[in-house]
N, C-alpha and C positions, 0 to 999 in steps of 0.2 A: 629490426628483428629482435636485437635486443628489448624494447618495447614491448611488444607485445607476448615475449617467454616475464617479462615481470608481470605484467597484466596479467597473465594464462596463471601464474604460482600463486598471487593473492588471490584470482578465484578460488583455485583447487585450495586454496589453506581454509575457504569460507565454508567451501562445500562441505569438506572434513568435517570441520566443526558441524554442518545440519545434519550430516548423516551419524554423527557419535549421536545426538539429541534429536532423533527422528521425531518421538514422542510429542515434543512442545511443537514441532513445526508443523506435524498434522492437526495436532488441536486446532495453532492457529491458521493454516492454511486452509484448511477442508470441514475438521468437523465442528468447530463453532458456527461457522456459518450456512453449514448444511443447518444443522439445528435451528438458527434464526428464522431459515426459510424455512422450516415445518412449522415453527411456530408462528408464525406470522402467516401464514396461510390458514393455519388452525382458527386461530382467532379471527378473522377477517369476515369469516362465513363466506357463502356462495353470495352470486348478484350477475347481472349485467354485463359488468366491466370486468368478470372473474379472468381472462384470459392477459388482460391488460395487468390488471393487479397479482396476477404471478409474475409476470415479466418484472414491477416495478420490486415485486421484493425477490426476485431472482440477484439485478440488478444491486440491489442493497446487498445481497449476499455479497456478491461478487467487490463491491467497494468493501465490506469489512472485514473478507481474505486479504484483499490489498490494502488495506491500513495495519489489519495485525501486523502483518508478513514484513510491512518496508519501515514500519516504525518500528513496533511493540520485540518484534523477533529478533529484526536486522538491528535496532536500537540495541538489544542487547550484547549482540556480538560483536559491534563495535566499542561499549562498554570493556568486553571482558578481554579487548584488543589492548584497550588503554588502561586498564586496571589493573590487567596482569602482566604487563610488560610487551606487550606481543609487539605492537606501536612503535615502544625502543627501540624492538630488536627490525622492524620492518626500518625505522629512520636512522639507524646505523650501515645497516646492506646499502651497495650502491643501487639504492631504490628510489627514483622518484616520485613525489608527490602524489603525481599525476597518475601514476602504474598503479597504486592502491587506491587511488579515486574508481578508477575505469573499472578495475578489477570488482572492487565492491559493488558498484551499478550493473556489472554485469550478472554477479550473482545476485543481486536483488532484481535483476530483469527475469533471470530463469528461474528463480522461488515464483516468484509474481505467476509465470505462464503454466507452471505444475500446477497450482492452487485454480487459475483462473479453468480452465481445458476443465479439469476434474468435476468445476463446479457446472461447468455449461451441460457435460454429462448426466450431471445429478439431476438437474434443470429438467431435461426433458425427459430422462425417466421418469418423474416426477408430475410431469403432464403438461410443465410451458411451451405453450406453443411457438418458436423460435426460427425467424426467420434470419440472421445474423446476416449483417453488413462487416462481413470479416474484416477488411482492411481498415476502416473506421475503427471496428473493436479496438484493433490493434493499436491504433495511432492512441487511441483514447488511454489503453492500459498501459503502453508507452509512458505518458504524458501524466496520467495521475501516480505510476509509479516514481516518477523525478520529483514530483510533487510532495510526496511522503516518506520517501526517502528524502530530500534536504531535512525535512522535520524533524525526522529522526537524528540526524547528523547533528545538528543544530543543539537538540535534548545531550546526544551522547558526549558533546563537546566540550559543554556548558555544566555538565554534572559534576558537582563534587565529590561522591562518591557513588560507588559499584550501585548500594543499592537506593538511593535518591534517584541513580538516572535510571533504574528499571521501574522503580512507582513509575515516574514522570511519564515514560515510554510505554508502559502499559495502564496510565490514562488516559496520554493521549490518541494511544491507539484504539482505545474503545469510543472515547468519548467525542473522536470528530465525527464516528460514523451514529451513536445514539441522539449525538444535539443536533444533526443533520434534518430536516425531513424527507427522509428515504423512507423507511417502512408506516409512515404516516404522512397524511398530507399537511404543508406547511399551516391550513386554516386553524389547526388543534392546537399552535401554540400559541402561547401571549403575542402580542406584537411586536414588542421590542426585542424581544426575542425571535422569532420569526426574522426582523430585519435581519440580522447580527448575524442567521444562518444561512441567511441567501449568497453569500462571499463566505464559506466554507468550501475547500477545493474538495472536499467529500461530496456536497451539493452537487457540484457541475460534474464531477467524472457522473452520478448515480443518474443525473437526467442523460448526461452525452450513453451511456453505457446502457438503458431502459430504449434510448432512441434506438439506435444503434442495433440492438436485438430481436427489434421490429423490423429490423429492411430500411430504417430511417437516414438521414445523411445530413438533416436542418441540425448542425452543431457548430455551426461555425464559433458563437459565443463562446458554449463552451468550450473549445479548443483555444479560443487567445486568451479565456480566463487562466485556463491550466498551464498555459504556456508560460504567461509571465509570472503565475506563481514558483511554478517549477524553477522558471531562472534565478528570482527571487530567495528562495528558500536550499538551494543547492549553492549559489553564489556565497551566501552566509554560512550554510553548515560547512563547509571547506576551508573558506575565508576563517572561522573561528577555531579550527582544530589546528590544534598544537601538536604540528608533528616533530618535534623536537622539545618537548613539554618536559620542563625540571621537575 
């Protein structure tokens, strides 16, 4: 019982925090990515495949709400956790480790599903035609959010200061989803490049989460890609935080 009222307090202490700074977490949760997907439509022209090719930059959208949201945002607030003492004052309380772990993934779980829900909205207002394989979505948004949250973690851990780890965190949050090819097809880039971006976990959620949107359920790949990154990258960014940090 105890457990889970520490879990319940590091959420509510997170949420506080996005609800004082509404302003940055709609930019990055909703309206940058709304924006991409008009642009990216704009540009594209009509064709064909027009029906398809909303879906895939719906899809994009929705991977760079969930990259701002669990790096660039959540990155920060774990920054301004460790930079302004908040961290101390959490690894002093009889608090464990593990109750600010949870607590954090849970409010990076419910950022993620306000931003994702809002964008599916816009989506078909907008005209994608959207047959959603719900429970797939979910696994998927699941699963790239553990994914970018470790990353996050990882950046905020490893920062030396307040604001090196907010560059880092709002590079990396842009730029796994621009070097990705999501809003373009992979053939537009060099090759070596190309390679190098087919094993970005931005890649596999934007193909699982394009699938997925279609009625589709062929993800098997990407689900054990996301899986072992996620392990991988949450395993690290916890393993390097110094919750009793001199």
């Amino acid at each position: 019982m105890k457990r889970m009222t520490d879990i319940t307090g590091v959420f509510r202490i997170q949420l506080a925090s996005m609800r004082r700074e509404m302003g940055p977490f709609l930019l990055a949760a909703l309206i940058f990515p709304s924006a991409m997907y008009l642009f990216a439509n704009a540009v594209s022209g009509a064709g064909s495949q027009q029906d398809q090719t909303r879906l895939r930059f719906l899809a994009g959208s929705i991977i760079f709400s969930l990259s701002l949201t669990s790096i660039s945002w959540l990155g920060y607030l774990l920054l301004e956790n460790r930079f302004t003492g908040r961290l101390k004052l959490f690894a002093t309380m009889p608090l464990a480790p593990s109750s600010y772990v949870f607590g954090v993934l849970i409010f990076a779980i419910t950022q993620a599903m306000l931003g994702t829900t809002a964008l599916l909205v816009i989506g078909r207002l907008l005209g994608a035609q959207l047959r959603p394989n719900y429970f797939l979505l979910l696994v998927v948004i699941l699963l790239t959010i553990l994914c970018l949250c470790g990353l996050g973690v990882v950046v905020a851990a490893r920062a030396r200061s307040f604001s090196e780890g907010s560059l880092l965190t709002d590079t990396l949050g842009a730029g796994l989803v621009l070097l990705a090819p999501i809003y373009y097809s992979p053939e537009m880039m060099p090759r070596g490049l190309r390679l190098l971006t087919q094993f970005l976990p931005t890649t596999f959620s934007a193909r699982a989460v394009q699938t997925t949107l279609a009625g589709g359920h062929a993800i098997g790949n990407e689900l054990f890609a996301l899986g072992v990154t996620a392990l991988i990258t949450l395993s690290l960014g916890f393993r390097l935080m110094k919750w009793r940090e001199e």
